[in-house]
N, C-alpha and C positions, 0 to 999 in steps of 0.2 A: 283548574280548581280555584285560585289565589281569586280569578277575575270572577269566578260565578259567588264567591264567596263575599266580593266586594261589593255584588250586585244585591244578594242577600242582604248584607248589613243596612242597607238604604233603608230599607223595610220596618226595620227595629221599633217598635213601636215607643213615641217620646215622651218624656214625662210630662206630667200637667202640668199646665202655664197657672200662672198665678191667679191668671182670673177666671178658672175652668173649673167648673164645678165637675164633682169624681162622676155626673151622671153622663155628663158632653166629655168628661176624658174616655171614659169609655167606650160612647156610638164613635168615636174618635177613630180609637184603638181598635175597633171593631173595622173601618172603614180603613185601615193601614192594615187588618189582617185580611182583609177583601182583597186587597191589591197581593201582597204575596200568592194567596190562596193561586189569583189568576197566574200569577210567575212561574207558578209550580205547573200547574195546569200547561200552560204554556210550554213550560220544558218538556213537559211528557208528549204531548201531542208533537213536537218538534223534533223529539227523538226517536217516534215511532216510524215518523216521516221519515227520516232518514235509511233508518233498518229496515224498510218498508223497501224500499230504492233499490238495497241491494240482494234483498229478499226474490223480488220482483225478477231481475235480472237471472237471478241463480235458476228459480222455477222454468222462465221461459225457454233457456238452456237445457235444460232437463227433457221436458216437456218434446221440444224441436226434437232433440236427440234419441229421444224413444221413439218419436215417433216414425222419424227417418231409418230408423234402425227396424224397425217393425215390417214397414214397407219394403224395404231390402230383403227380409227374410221372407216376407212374400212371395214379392215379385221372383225373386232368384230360386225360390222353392218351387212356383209354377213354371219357372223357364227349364229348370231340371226338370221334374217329373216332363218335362213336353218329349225334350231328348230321349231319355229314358223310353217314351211310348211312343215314338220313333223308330225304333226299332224293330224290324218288324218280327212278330212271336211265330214261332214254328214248333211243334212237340219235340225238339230238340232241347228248346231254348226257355220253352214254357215256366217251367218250374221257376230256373234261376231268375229270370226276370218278374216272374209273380211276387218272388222272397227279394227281389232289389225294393220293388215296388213299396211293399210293406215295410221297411228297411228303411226306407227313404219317409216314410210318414211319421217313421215313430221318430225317426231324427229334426224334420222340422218339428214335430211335437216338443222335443227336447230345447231344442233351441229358442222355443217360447218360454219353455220355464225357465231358462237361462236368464233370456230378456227382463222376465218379471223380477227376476231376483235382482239385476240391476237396477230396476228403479224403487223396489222396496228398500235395496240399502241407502240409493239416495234418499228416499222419503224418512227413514230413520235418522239420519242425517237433520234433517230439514225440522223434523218432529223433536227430536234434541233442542236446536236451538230455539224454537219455539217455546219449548217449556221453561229454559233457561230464561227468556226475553218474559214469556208470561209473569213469573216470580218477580224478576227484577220491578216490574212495571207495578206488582203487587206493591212492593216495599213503597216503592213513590209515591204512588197511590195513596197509598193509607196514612203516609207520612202527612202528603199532601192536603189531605180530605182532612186531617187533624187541626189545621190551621183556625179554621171558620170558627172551630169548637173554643179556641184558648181564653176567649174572654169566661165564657160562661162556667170552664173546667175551673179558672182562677177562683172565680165567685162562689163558687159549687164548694171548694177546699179551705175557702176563706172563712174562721172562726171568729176572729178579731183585728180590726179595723182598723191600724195605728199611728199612719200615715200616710198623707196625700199623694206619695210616689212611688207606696207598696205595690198597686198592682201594675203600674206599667214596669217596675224592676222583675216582677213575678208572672206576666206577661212575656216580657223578652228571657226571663228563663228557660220557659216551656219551649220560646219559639229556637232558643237555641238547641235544645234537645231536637228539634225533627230536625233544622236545618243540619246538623251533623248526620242524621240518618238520611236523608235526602241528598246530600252529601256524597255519603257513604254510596250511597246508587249510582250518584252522576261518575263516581271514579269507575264503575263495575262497567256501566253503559261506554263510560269511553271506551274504554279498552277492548270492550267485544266491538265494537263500532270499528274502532285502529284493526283488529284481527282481519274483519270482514275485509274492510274497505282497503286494504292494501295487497290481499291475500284472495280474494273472492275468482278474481280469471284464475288462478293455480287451480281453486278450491271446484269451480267447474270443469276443468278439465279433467278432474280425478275424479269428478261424478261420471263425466262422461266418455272417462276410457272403456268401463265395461263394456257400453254400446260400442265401441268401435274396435275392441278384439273380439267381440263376438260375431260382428260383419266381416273379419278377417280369417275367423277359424271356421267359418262357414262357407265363405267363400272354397277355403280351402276342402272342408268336406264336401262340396259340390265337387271338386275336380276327383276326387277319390273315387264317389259315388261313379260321376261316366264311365272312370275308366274299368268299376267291376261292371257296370251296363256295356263296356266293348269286349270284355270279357265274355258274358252271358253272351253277345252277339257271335263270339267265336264258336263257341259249340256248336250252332250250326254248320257252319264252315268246317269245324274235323269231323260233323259227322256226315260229311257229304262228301268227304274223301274217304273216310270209311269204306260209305257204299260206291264209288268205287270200283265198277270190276279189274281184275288183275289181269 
């Protein structure tokens, strides 16, 4: 903050030289709040750059992760149901395996919604900081956009005339009013910035555990699922000992 605030001060618009008429201290003044103006500018684009980077990175994580997770619940879904109808159906076995069948669809059904609710909470996530960043960028923004305007605001509230170094004093008043608010943002920006960028591999991994207990507790209701399909498979077998003669 000490160093952006040094850089600010450079800015400060200077009072008239002895031989400057108040109309050239002003296009002056005017051409020293041009240059801020771009500073700010400058900062904003500089700092979206940044949150952009690790923005970028989080999403593609995301993204990878659902979608690998999707395919898994796919692919593993049609390699079960294969087993499952594998099996071969006999009016013994009919029924149980009809009610596996349907059993097993509303479960991969299930497991989709599961999926989706995973990447909605990330997107909540994601949509949070978003609106956080949108605000913040507001404040700079406006702070910023204010700059262009200080000559004409001074001239616009100015009544009376009383000396040749009223308005560049009255000038760097205003200009320290936004600088403090602009300020005020660079300290917000850091700090979400330090949270990110020190925190962002944890902060992915915790987006993307759901996808990967969800590949793991499916994995495991596949293995459940076969074994009531070797179930189902049994009934034929006792009733084949049934019939049987004694």
């Amino acid at each position: 903050m000490k160093f952006t605030l040094g850089i600010f001060l450079i800015f400060f618009v200077g009072a008239l030289a002895q031989d400057e008429t108040v109309t050239d201290g002003f296009i002056r003044a005017q051409g020293e709040l041009s240059l801020t103006h771009e500073f700010f500018e400058t900062t904003l684009f500089l700092n979206r750059g940044q949150i952009s980077s690790y923005l970028y990175r989080i999403n593609r994580e995301i993204i990878t992760s659902h979608i690998d997770t999707y395919a898994f619940i796919k692919t593993r879904g049609i390699d079960a149901l294969a087993e499952i109808n594998a099996i071969p159906e006999t009016p013994n076995n009919a029924e149980c395996l009809g009610s596996l069948r349907n059993r097993w669809d509303l479960q991969v059904t299930r497991y989709g919604h599961r999926l989706a609710t995973c990447v909605n909470n990330a997107y909540r996530l994601l949509r949070g900081w978003n609106e956080f960043l949108n605000n913040l960028h507001a404040i700079g923004q406006v702070a910023g956009n204010q700059v262009q305007n200080l000559g004409v605001k001074v001239l616009s509230e100015t009544e009376i005339f009383d000396g040749r170094n009223q308005f560049p004093v009255m000038i760097n008043r205003e200009l320290r009013i936004l600088l403090k608010v602009f300020l005020s943002y660079r300290d917000l920006f850091d700090g979400f910035l330090d949270e990110i960028s020190e925190d962002y591999l944890n902060t992915i991994r915790d987006l993307i555990e759901c996808d990967q207990v969800l590949e793991r507790e499916f994995e495991a209701e596949i293995e459940v699922e076969l074994n009531r399909a070797q179930n189902c498979a049994a009934l034929d077998n006792t009733a084949e000992q049934k019939a049987v003669p004694l």
